[in-house]
ROLOLO-129489 format. One record per residue (C-alpha): residue number from 1; x, y, z. Coordinates in steps of 0.001 Angstrom, whole numbers. Each point is the difference from the previous one (the first is absolute). Layout:
BEGIN
+-----+---------+---------+---------+
|   i |      xx |      yy |      zz |
+-----+---------+---------+---------+
| NUM |       X |       Y |       Z |
...
+-----+---------+---------+---------+
! end
This chain:
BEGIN
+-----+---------+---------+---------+
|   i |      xx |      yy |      zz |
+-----+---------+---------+---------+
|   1 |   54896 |   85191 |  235454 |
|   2 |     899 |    2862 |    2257 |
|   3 |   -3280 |    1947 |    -613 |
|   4 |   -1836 |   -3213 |    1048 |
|   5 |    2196 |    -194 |    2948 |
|   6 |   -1028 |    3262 |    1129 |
|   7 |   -3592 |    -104 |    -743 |
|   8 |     -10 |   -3387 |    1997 |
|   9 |    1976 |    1968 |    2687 |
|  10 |   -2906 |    2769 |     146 |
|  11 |   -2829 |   -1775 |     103 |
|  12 |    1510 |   -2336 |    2725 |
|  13 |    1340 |    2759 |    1995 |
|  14 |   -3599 |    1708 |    -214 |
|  15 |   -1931 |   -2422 |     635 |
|  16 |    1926 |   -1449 |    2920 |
|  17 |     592 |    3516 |    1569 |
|  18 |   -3855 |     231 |      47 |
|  19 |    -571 |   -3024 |    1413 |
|  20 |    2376 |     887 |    2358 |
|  21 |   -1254 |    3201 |    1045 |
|  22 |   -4129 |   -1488 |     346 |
|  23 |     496 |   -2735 |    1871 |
|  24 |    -520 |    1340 |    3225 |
|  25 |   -3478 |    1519 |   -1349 |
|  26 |    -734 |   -3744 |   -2125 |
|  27 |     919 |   -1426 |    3722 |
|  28 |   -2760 |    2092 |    1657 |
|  29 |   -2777 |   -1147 |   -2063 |
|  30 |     793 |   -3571 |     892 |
|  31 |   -3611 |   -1446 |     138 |
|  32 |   -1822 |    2726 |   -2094 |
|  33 |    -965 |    -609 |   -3063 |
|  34 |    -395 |    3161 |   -1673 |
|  35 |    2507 |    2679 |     202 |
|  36 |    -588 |    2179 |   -3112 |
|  37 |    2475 |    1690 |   -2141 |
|  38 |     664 |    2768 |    1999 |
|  39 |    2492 |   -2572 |    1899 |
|  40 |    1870 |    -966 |   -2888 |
|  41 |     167 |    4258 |   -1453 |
|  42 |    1889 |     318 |    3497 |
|  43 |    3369 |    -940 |   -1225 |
|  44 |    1038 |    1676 |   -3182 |
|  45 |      28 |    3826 |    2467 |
|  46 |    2369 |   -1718 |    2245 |
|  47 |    3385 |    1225 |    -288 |
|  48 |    1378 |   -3044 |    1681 |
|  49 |   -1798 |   -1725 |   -3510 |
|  50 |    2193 |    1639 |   -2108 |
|  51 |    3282 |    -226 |    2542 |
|  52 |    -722 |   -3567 |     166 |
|  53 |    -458 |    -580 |   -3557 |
|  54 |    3296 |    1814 |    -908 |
|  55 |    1742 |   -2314 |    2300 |
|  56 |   -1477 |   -2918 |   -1074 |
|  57 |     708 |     601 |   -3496 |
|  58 |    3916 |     832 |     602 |
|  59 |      61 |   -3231 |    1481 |
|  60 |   -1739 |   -2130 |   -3092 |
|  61 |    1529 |    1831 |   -2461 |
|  62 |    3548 |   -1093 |    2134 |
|  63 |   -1206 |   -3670 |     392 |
|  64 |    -650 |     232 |   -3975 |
|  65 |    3856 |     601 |    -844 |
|  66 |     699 |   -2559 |    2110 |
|  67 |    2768 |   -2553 |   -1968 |
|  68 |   -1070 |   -3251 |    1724 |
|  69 |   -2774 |   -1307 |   -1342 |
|  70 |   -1860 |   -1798 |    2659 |
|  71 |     612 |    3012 |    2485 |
|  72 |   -1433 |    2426 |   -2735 |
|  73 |   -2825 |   -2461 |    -448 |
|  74 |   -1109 |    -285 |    3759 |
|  75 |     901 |    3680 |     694 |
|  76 |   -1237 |    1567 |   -3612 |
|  77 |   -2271 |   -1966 |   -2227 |
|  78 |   -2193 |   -2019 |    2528 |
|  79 |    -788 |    3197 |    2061 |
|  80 |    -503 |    2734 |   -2949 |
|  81 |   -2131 |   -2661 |   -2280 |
|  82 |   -2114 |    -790 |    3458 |
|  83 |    -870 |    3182 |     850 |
|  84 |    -256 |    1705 |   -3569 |
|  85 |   -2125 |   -2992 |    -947 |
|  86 |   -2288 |     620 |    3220 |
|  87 |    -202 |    3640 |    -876 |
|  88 |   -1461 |    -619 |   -3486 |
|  89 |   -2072 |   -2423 |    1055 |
|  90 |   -1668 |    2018 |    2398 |
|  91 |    -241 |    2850 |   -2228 |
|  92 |   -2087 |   -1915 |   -2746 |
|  93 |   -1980 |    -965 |    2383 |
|  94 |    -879 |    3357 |    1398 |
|  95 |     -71 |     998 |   -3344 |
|  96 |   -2324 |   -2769 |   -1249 |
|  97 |   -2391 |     449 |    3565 |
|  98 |    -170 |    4019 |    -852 |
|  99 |    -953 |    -889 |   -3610 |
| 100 |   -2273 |   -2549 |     658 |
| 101 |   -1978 |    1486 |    2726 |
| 102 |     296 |    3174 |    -743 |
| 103 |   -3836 |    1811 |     769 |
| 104 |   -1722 |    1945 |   -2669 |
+-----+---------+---------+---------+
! end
């Protein structure tokens, strides 16, 4: 159960440090429609990514050991399963898109 705590921890603390550190850019392009990938490849050469993630996941993987249960559940499971669960989801679809409409 602790390895699924921790892999819960780091793809919350990822994927919330990322979405922490584009939303200025995701703000800019309020009423465009197209904004390419080159926005979202931004992120993962930001050192304040990888600060932020580190931080984030010291604090999930804290909230996890947490003894009372409905303070671990707000603090740990509701957060790490929302944001893992986000992450996957939007890789599949990526992943599904790029296979699908890949060009010759």
């Amino acid at each position: 159960m602790n390895y699924l705590k921790a892999i819960l921890s780091g793809l919350a603390a990822i994927f919330l440090a990322y979405l922490v550190v584009l939303w200025p850019v995701l703000r800019q392009f309020n009423g465009h429609t197209a904004i390419g990938v080159d926005v979202l490849s931004l992120g993962f050469s930001s050192p304040l990514l990888w600060i932020l993630a580190s931080l984030f996941f010291a604090l999930f993987f804290a909230a996890g050991r947490i003894r009372n249960k409905p303070l671990k559940t707000f603090l740990f499971w509701i957060p790490a399963l929302l944001f893992s669960t986000v992450l996957v989801t939007f890789l599949a679809l990526f992943t599904c898109a790029l296979v699908r409409f890949r060009h010759p």
